[in-house]
C-alpha positions as a Markdown table, in Angstrom:
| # | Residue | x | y | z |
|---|---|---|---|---|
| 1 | Unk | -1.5 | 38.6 | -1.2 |
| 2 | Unk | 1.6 | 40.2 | 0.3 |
| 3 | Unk | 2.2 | 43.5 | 1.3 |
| 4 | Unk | 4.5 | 45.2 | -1.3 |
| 5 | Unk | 5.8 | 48.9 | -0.5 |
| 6 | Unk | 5.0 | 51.5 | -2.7 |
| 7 | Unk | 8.9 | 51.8 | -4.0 |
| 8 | Unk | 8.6 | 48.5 | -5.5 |
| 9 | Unk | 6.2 | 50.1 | -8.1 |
| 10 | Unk | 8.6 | 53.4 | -8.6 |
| 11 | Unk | 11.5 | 50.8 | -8.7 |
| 12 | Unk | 10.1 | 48.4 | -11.8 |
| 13 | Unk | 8.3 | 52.1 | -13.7 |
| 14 | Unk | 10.6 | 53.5 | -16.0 |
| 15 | Unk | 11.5 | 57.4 | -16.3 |
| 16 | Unk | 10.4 | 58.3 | -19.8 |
| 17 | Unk | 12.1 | 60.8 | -22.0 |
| 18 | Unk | 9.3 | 61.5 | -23.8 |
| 19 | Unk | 6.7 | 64.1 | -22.3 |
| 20 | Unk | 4.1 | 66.3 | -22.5 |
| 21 | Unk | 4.4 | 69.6 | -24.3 |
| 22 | Unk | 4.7 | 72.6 | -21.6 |
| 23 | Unk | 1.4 | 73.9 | -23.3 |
| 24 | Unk | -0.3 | 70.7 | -23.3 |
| 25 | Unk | -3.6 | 71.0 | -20.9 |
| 26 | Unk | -5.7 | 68.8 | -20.5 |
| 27 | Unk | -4.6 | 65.7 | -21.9 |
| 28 | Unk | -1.2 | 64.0 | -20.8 |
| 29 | Unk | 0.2 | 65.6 | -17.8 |
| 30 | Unk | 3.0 | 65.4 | -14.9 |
| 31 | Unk | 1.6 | 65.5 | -11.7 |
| 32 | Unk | 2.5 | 68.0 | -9.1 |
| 33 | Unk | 3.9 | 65.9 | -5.4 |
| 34 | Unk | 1.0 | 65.9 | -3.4 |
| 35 | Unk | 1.3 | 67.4 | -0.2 |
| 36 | Unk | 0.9 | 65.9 | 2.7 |
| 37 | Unk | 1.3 | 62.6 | 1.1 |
| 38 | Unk | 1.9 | 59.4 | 3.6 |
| 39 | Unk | 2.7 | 56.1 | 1.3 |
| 40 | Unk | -0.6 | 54.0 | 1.3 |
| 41 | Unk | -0.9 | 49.8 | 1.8 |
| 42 | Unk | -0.1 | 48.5 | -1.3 |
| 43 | Unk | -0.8 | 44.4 | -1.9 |
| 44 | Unk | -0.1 | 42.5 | -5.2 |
| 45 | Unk | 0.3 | 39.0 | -5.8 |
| 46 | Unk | 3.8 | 37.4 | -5.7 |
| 47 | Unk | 6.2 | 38.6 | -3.4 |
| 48 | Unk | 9.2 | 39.9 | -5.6 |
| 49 | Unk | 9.8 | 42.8 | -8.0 |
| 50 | Unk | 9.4 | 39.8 | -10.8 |
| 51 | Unk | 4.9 | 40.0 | -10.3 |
| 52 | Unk | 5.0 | 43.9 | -11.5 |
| 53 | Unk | 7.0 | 43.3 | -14.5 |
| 54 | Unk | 3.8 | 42.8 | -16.5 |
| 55 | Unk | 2.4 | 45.0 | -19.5 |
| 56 | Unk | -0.4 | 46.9 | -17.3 |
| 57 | Unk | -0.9 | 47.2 | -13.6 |
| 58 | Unk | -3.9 | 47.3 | -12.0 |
| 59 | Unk | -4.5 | 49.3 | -9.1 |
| 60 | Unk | -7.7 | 49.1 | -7.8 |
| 61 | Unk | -9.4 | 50.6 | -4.5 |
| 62 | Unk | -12.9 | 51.8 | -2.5 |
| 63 | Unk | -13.5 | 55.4 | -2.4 |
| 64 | Unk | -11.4 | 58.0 | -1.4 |
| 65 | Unk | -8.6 | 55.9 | -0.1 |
| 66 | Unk | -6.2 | 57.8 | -2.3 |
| 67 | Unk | -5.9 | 56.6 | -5.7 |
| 68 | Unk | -5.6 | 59.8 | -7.7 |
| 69 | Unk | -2.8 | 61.0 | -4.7 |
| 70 | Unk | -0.8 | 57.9 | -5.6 |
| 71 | Unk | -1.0 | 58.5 | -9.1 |
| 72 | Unk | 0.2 | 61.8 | -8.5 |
| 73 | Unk | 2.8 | 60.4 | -6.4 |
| 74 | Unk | 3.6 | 58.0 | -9.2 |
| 75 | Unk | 3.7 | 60.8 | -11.7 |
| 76 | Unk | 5.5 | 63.4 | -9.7 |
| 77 | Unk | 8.2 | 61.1 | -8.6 |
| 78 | Unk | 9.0 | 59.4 | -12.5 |
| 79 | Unk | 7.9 | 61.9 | -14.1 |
| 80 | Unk | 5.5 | 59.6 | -15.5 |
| 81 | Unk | 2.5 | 61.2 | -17.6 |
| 82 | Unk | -1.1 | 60.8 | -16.5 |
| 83 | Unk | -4.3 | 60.3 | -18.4 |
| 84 | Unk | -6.8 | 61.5 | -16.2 |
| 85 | Unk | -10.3 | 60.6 | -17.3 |
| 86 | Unk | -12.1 | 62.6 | -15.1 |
| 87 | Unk | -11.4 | 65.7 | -17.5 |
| 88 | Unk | -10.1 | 64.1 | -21.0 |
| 89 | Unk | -12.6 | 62.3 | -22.5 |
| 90 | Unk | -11.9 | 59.5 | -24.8 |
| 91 | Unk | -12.6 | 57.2 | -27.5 |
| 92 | Unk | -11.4 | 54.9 | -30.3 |
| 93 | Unk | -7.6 | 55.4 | -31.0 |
| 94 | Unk | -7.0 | 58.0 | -28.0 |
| 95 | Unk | -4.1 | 56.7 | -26.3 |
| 96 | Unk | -1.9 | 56.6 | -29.5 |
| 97 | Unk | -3.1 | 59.9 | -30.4 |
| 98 | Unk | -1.6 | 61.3 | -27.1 |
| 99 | Unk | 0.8 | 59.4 | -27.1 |
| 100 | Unk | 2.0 | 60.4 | -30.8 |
| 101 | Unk | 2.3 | 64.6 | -29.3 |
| 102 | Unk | 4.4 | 63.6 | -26.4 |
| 103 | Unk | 7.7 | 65.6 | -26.7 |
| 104 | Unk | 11.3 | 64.2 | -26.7 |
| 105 | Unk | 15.1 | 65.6 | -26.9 |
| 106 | Unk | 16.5 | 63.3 | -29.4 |
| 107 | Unk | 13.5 | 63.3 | -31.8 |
| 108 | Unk | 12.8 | 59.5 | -31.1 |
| 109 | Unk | 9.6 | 57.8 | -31.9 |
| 110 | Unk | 7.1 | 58.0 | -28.3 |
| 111 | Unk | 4.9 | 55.0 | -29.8 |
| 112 | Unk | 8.5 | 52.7 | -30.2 |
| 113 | Unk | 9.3 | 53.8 | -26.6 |
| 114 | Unk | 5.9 | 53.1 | -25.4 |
| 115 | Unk | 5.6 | 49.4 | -27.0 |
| 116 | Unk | 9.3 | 49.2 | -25.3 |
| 117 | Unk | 8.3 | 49.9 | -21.9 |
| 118 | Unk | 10.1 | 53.4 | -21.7 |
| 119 | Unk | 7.2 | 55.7 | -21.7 |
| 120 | Unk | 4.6 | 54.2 | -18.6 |
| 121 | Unk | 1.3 | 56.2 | -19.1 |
| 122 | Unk | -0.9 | 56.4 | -15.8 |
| 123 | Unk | -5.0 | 56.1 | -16.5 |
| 124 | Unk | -6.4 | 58.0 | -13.7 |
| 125 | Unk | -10.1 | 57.9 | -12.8 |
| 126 | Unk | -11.9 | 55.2 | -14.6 |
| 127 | Unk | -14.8 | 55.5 | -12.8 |
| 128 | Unk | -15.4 | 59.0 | -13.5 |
| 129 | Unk | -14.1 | 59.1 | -17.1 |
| 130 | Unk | -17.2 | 56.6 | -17.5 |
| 131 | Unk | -19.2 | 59.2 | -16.6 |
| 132 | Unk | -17.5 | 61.7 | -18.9 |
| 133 | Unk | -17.0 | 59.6 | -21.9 |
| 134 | Unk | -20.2 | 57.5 | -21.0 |
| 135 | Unk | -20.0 | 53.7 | -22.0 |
| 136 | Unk | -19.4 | 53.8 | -25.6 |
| 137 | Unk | -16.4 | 56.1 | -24.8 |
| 138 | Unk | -15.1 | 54.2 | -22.7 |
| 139 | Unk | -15.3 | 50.8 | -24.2 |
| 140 | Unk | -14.2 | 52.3 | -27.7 |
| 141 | Unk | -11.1 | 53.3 | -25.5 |
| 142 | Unk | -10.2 | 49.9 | -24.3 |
| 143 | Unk | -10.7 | 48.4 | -27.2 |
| 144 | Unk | -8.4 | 50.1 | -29.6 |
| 145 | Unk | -6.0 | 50.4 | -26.6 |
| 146 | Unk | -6.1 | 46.6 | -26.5 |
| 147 | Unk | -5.3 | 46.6 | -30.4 |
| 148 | Unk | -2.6 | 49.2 | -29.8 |
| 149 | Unk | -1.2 | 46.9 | -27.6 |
| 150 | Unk | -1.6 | 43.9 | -29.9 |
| 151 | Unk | 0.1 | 45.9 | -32.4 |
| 152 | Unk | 3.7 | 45.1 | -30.5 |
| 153 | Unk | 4.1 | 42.3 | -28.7 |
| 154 | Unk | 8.2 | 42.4 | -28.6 |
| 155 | Unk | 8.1 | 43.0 | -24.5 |
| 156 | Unk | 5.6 | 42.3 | -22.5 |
| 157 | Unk | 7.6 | 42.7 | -19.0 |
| 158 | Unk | 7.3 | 45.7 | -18.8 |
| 159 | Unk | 4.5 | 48.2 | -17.6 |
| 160 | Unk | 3.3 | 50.2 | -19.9 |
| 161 | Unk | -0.2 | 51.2 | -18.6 |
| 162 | Unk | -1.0 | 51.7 | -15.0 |
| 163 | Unk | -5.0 | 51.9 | -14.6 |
| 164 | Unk | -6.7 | 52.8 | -11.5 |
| 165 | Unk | -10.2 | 52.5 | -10.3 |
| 166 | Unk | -12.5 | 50.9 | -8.0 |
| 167 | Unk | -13.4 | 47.0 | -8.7 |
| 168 | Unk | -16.5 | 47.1 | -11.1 |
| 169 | Unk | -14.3 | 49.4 | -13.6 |
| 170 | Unk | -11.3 | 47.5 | -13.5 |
| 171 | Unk | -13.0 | 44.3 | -14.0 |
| 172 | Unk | -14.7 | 45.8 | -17.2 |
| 173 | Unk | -10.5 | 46.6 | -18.3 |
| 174 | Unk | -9.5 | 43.5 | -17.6 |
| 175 | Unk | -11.9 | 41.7 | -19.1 |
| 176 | Unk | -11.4 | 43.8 | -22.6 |
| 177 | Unk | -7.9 | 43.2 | -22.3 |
| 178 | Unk | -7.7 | 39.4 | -22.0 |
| 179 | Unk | -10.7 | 39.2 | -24.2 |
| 180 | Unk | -9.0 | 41.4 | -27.5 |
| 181 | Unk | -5.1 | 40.2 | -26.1 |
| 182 | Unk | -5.0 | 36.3 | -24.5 |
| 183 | Unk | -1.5 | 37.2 | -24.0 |
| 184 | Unk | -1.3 | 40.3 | -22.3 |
| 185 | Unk | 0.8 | 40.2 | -18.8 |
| 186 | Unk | -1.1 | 42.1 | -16.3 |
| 187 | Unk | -1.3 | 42.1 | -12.3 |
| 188 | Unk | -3.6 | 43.5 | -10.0 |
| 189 | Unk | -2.7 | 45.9 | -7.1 |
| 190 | Unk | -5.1 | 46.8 | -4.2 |
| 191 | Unk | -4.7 | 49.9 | -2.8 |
| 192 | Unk | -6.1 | 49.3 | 1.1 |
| 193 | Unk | -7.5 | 51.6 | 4.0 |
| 194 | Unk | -4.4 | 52.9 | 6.2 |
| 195 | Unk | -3.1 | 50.7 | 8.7 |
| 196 | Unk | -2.7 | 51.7 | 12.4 |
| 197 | Unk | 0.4 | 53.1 | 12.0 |
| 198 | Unk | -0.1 | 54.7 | 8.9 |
| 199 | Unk | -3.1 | 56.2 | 9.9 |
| 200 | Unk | -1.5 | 57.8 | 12.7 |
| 201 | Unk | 1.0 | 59.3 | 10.4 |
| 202 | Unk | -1.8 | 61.1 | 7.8 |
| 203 | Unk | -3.3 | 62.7 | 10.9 |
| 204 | Unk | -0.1 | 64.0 | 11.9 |
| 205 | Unk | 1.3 | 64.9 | 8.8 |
| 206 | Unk | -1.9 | 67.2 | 8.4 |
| 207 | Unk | -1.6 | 68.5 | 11.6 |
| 208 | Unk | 1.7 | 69.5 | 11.4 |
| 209 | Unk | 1.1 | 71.2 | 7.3 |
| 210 | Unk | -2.0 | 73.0 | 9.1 |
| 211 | Unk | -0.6 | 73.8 | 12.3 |
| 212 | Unk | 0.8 | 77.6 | 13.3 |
| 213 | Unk | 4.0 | 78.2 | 15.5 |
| 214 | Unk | 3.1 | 78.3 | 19.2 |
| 215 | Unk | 0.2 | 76.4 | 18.1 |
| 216 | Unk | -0.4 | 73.7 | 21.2 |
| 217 | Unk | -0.1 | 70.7 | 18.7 |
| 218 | Unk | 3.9 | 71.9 | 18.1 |
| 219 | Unk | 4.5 | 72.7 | 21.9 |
| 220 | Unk | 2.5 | 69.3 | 23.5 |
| 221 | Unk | 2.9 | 66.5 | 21.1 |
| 222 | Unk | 2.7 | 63.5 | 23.8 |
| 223 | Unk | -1.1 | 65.6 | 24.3 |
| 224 | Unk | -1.6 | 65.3 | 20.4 |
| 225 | Unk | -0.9 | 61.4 | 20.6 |
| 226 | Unk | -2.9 | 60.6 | 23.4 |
| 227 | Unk | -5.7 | 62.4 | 22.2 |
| 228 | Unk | -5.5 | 60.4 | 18.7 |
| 229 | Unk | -5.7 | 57.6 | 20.7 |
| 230 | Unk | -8.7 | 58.7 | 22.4 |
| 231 | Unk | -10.2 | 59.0 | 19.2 |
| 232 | Unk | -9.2 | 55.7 | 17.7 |
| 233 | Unk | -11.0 | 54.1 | 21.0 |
| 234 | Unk | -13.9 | 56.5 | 20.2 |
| 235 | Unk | -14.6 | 54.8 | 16.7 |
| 236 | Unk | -14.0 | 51.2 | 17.9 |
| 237 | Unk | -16.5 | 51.9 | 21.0 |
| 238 | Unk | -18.8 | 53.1 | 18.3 |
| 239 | Unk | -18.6 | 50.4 | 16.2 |
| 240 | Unk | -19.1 | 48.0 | 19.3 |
| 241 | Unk | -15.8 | 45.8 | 19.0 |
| 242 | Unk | -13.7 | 44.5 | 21.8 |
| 243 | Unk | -11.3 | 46.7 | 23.2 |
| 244 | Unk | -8.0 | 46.3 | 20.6 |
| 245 | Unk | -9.6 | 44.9 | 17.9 |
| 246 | Unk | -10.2 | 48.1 | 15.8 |
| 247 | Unk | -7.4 | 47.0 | 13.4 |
| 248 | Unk | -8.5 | 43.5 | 13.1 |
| 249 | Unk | -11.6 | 44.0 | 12.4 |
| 250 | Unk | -12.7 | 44.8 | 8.5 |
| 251 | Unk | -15.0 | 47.4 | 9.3 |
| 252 | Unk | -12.6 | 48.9 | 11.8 |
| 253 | Unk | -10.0 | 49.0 | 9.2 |
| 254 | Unk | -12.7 | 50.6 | 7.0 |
| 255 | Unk | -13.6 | 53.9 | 9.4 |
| 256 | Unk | -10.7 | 53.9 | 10.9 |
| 257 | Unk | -8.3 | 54.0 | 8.0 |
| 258 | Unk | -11.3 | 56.6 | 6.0 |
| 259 | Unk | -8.0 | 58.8 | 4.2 |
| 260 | Unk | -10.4 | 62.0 | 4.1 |
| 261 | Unk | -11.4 | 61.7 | 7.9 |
| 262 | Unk | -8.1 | 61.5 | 8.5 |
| 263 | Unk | -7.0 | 64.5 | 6.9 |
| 264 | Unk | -10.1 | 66.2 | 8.6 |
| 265 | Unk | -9.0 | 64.9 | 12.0 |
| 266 | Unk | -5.1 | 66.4 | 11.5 |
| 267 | Unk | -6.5 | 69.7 | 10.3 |
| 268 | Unk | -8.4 | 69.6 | 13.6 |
| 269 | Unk | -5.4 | 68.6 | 15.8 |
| 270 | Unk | -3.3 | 71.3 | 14.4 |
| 271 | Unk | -5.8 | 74.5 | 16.5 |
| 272 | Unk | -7.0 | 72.2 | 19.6 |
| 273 | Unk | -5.7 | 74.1 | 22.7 |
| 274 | Unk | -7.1 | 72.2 | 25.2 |
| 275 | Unk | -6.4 | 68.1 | 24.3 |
| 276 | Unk | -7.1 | 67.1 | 27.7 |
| 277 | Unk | -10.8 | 68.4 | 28.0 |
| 278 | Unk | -11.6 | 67.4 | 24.5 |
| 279 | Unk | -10.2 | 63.1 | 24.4 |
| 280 | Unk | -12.5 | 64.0 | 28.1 |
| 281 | Unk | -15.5 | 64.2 | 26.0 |
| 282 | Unk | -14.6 | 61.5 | 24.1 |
| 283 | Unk | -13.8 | 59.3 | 26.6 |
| 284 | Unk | -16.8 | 60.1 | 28.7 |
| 285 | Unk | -19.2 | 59.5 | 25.4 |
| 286 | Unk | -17.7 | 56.4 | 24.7 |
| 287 | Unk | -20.4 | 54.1 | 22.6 |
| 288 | Unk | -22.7 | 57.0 | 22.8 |
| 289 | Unk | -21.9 | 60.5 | 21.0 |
| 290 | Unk | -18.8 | 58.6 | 20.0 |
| 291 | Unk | -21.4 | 57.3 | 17.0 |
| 292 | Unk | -21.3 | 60.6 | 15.7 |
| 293 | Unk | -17.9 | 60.3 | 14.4 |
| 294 | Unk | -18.8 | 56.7 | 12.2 |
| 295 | Unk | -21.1 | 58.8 | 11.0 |
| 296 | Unk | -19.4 | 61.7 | 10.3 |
| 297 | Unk | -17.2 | 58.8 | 7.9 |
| 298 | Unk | -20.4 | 58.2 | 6.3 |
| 299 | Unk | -21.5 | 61.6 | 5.8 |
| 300 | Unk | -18.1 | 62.6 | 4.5 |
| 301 | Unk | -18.0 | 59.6 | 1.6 |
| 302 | Unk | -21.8 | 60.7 | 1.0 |
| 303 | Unk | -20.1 | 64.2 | 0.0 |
| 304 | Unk | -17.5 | 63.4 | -1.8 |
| 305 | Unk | -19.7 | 61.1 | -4.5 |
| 306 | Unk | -22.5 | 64.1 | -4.9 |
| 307 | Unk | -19.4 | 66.5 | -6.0 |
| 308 | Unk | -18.4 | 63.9 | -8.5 |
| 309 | Unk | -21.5 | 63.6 | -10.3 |
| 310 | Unk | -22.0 | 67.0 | -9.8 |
| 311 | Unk | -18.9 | 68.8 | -11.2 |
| 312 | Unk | -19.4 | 66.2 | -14.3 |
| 313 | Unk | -23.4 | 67.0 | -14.6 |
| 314 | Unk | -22.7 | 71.0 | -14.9 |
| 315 | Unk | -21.0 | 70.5 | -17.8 |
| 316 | Unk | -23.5 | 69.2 | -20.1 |
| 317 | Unk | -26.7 | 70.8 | -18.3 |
| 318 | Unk | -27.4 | 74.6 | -19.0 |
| 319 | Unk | -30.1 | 75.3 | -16.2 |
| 320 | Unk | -28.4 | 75.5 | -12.9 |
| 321 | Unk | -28.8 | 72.4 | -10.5 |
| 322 | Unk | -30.7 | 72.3 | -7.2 |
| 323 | Unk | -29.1 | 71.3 | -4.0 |
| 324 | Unk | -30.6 | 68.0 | -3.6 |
| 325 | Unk | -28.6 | 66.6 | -7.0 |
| 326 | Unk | -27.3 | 63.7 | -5.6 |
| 327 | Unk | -27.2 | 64.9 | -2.0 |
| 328 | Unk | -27.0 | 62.4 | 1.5 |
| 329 | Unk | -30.9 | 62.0 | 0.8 |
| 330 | Unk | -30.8 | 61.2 | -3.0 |
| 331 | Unk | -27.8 | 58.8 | -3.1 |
| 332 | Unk | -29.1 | 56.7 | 0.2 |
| 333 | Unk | -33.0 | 56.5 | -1.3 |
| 334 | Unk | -31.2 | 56.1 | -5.0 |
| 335 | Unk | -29.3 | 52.8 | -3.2 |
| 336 | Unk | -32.2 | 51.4 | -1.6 |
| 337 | Unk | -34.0 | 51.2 | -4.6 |
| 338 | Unk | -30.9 | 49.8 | -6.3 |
| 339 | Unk | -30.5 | 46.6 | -4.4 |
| 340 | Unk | -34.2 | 46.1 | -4.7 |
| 341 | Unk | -34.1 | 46.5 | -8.2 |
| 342 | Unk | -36.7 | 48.9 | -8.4 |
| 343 | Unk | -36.8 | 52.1 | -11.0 |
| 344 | Unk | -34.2 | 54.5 | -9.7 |
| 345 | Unk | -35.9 | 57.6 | -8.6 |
| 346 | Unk | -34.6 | 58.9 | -5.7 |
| 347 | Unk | -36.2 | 60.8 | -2.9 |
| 348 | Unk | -38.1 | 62.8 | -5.5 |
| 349 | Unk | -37.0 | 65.7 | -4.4 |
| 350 | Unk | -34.4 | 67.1 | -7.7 |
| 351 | Unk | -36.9 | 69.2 | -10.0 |
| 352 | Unk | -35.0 | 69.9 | -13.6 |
| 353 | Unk | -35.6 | 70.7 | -17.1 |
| 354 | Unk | -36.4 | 67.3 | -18.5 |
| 355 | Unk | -33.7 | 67.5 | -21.1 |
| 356 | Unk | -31.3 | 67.7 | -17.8 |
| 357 | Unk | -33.3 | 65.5 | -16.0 |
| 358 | Unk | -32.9 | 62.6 | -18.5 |
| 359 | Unk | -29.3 | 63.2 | -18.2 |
| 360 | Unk | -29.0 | 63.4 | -14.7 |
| 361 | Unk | -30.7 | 60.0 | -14.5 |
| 362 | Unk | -28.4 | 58.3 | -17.5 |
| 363 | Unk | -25.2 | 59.5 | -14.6 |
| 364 | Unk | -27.0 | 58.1 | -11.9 |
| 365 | Unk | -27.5 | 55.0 | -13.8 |
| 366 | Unk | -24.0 | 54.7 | -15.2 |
| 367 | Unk | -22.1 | 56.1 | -11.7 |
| 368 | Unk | -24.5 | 54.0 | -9.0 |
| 369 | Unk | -23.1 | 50.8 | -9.1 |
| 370 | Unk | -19.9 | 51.8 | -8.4 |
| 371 | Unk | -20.8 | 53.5 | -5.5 |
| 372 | Unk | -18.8 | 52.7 | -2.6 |
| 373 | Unk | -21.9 | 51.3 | 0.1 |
| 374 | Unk | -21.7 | 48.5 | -2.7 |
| 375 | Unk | -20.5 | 45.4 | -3.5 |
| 376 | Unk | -21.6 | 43.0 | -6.0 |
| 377 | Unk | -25.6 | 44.7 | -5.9 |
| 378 | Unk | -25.6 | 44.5 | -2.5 |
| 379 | Unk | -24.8 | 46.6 | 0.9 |
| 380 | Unk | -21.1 | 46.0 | 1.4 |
| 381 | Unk | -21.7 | 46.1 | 4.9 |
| 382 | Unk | -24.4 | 46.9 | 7.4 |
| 383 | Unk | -23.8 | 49.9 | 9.2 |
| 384 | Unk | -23.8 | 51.5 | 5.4 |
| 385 | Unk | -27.2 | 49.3 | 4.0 |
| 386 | Unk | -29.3 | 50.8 | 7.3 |
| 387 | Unk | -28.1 | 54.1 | 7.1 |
| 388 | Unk | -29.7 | 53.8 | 3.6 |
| 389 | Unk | -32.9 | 51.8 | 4.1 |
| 390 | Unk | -33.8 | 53.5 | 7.4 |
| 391 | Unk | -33.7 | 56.8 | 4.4 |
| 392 | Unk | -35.8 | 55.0 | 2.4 |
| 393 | Unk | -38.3 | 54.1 | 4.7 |
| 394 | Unk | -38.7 | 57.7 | 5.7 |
| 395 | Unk | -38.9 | 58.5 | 2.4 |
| 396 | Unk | -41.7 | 56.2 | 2.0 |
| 397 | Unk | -39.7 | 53.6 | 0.3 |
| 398 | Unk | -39.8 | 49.5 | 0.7 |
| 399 | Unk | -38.1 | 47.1 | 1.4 |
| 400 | Unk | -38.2 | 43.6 | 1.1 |
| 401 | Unk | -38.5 | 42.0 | 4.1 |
| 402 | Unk | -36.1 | 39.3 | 3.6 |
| 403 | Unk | -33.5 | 42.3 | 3.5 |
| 404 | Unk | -34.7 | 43.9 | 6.3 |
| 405 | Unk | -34.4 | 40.5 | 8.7 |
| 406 | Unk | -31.1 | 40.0 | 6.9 |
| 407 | Unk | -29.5 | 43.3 | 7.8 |
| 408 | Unk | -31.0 | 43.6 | 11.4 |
| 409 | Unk | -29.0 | 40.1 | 12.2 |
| 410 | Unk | -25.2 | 41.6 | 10.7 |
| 411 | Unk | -26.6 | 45.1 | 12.7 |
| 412 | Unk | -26.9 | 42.9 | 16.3 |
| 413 | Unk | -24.4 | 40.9 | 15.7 |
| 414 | Unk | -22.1 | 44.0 | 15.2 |
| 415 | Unk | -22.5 | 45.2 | 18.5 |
| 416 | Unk | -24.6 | 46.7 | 20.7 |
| 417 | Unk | -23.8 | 50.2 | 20.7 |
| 418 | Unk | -25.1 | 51.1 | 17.3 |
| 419 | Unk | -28.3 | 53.1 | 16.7 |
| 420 | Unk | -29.6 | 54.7 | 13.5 |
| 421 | Unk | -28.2 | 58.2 | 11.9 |
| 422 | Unk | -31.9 | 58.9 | 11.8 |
């Protein structure tokens, strides 16, 4: 894989003339420019403008790294429309349907333009809009999408639909695609974690949005970058890897490079007035209370799934949901029970109606194996499977001893300076 800047995308997108009516809600939109926006690590295979010239682009990346802020990006920049299907569901036929009210000055046909190349629609959110839609939705969509595209087969180097999504959705597109279509052109994109530099320049650029005039951040900024080193020293003490390996290391990249703990850190920065006696702290916790802010990483992805499946579950329930829906303790008790196969059923602390209870189990069933602590049915790394089993003990889960000996080797082997969040 090579490293491929996001221009290379805009550059090989076309700008359609066809858009969405200006009364037109939710369906086809034009993203706003997102702001602060810093241009994410983008890999694809090849290593010339020649491997995006396919029919549909994959993007696919973990949680929260900023795949809906690219698309936006992507949208606001081209003008591009989005399908985002967190809040349109969808079925058989959709695409053409939307496709069919898109609006253009000289009256020509949108579904020509789109089989041409001219009009690049953006799918946004596949792993909510499985939620949403549910299955059936879903796979009704990417099946009559894949006969749409059938349908015209004049160009196929051209994108015309860029998906995005973590892996387990995309791998359920791709595989309807070159199932339904042997000859569709596609390429898949990864969006990754942000790089030393880049994550540097999302603090700062949140920093400096959030930041008020006087403010120390504007009046010291040599203070503001030593202290973001301090804290980049604080995580890879806390993660227990050799001094200057944070960016080597895969699960350095992972906390370090977290997009929303980024932003949190910059919003921080920007009403600090005393750096010095603060990257103090840090320094003097080093491997210790410096834990806290891996944890914080944690605690902050924890957050972010529980409103997804929350905002998506008040929709179709009518008595209003507890606190505990899919909180920290429900999602790390619902995991454990996941990779051991067992009946999913939490902490057993959510009390609803049972005709809201049935369908807050069908989201959990659907939405949990995309959840970001996984890969492939298992703990994509250790730091995030004991977090969860140490909850499920507590909670007076088991687990199978096997895993137990197996995560307690990748935990020492890790380093030293870990302990448990509980």
């Amino acid at each position: 894989m090579s490293e491929t800047a996001l221009s290379a995308l805009v550059n090989v997108l076309n700008r359609p003339v066809h858009l969405p009516k200006v009364d037109q809600s939710g369906c086809l939109f034009v993203g706003e420019q997102p702001t602060p926006f810093v241009t994410p690590r983008l890999e694809i295979e090849g290593s010339d403008r020649s491997a995006l010239e396919k029919e549909i682009v994959f993007i696919e990346a973990s949680a929260a790294v900023g795949k809906s802020t690219l698309a936006r990006e992507l949208s606001a920049t081209l003008k591009v429309p989005i399908l985002d299907l967190a809040n349109v569901p969808v079925s058989a036929g959709s695409l053409r349907t939307l496709l069919a009210d898109l609006e253009a000055a000289d009256k020509s046909d949108p579904i020509t333009a789109f089989h041409e190349g001219k009009i690049p629609v953006i799918v946004d959110a596949l792993d909510e809009g499985r939620l949403l839609s549910n299955e059936t939705g879903i796979e009704q969509f990417l099946v009559s999408t894949a006969e749409f595209l059938r349908s015209d087969r004049h160009v196929t180097s051209r994108p015309k639909l860029v998906f995005l999504g973590r892996f387990e959705s995309l791998e359920l597109a791709r595989q309807h695609f070159e199932l339904t279509v042997p000859g569709i052109t596609h390429v898949t994109a990864n969006v990754e974690f942000f790089d030393k530099e880049g994550a540097r320049q999302l603090i700062h650029a949140y920093a400096a949005s959030a930041a008020r005039p006087g403010s120390h951040y504007l009046q010291h900024p040599e203070h503001a970058q030593d202290f973001i080193t301090t804290y980049f020293e604080a995580i890879e003490a806390a993660l227990g890897l050799p001094e200057g390996e944070l960016w080597q290391n895969e699960r350095g990249k992972v906390f370090a490079g977290f997009a929303p703990v980024l932003a949190a850190v910059g919003s921080i920065l920007a009403v600090i007035d005393d750096f010095t006696t603060v990257a103090r702290n840090l320094k003097a916790n080093r491997g210790r209370e410096a834990w806290g802010v891996v944890e914080a990483v944690l605690y902050e992805i924890l957050c972010r799934e529980q409103d997804k499946l929350r905002d998506l579950l008040c929709e179709q329930c009518e008595a209003a949901l507890p606190n505990a829906v899919y909180d920290v303790e429900e999602q790390l008790a619902l995991l454990a029970q996941y990779i051991e196969s067992k009946p999913l059923e939490g902490a057993g602390r959510v009390r609803l109606p049972p005709s809201d209870m049935e369908k807050y189990r069908e989201m959990v069933r659907t939405y949990l194996p995309h959840h970001p602590f996984l890969r492939r049915h298992e703990f994509g790394d250790a730091v995030l499977g004991m977090n969860a089993v140490s909850r499920a003990v507590y909670h007076h889960g088991t687990i199978s001893r096997d895993r137990l000996i197996s995560l307690s080797r990748q935990w020492r082997q890790s380093g030293p300076t870990r302990r448990s969040s509980r």
